[in-house]
C-alpha positions, 0 to 999 in steps of 0.5 A: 500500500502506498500514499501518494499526494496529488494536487493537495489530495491524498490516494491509496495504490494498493499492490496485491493479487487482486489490483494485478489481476485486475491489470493482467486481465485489462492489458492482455498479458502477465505482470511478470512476462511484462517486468521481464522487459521493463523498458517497453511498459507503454502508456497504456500499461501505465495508465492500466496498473495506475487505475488497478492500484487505485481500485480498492480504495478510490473505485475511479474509472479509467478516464479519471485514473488517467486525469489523476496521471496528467495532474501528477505527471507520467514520471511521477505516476510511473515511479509510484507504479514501479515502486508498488510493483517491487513492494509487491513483487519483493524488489531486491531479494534473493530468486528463493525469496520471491513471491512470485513463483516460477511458472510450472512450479508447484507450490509446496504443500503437504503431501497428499496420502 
């Protein structure tokens, strides 16, 4: 979760499962594959993890999430974006400690049986 200030109001980013789902399913491809190659993100991936972020605490649509993002500036927006995205995806642990997990990983668990 994260603060930020725009024009004198304060807003909620919240990064979790839910808020990436929600981007993932908007812009058509997985947060993980996108951060693999964090130099293309477009604007419109912006724009939809921004609105995402803002969800559970602002329910704000899409037009005004984007308002929100010319008010604070691109960069701005940006880095708030990036910052919860590391939050979330646990920036600067080591491979072991990252709570994403490897694609066709199973999840340990108990046995069954």
């Amino acid at each position: 979760m994260k603060q930020i200030d725009i024009d004198g109001s304060t807003y909620t980013l919240v990064a979790k499962f839910g808020t990436a789902r929600l981007a993932e399913k908007e812009i058509g491809t997985s947060i993980p594959k996108m951060m693999q190659d964090v130099g293309s993100i477009g604007f419109d991936a912006i724009s939809c993890l921004f609105w995402a972020f803002l969800q559970p605490k602002h329910r704000i649509s899409r037009d005004g999430s984007d308002d929100l993002v010319d008010r604070a500036g691109v960069n701005q927006v940006t880095e708030w974006v990036g910052s919860c995205l590391a939050d979330y995806f646990g920036a600067g642990e080591s491979d072991a400690e990252q709570k994403v997990p490897d694609e066709g990983k199973k999840p340990k668990g108990r046995k069954a049986g």
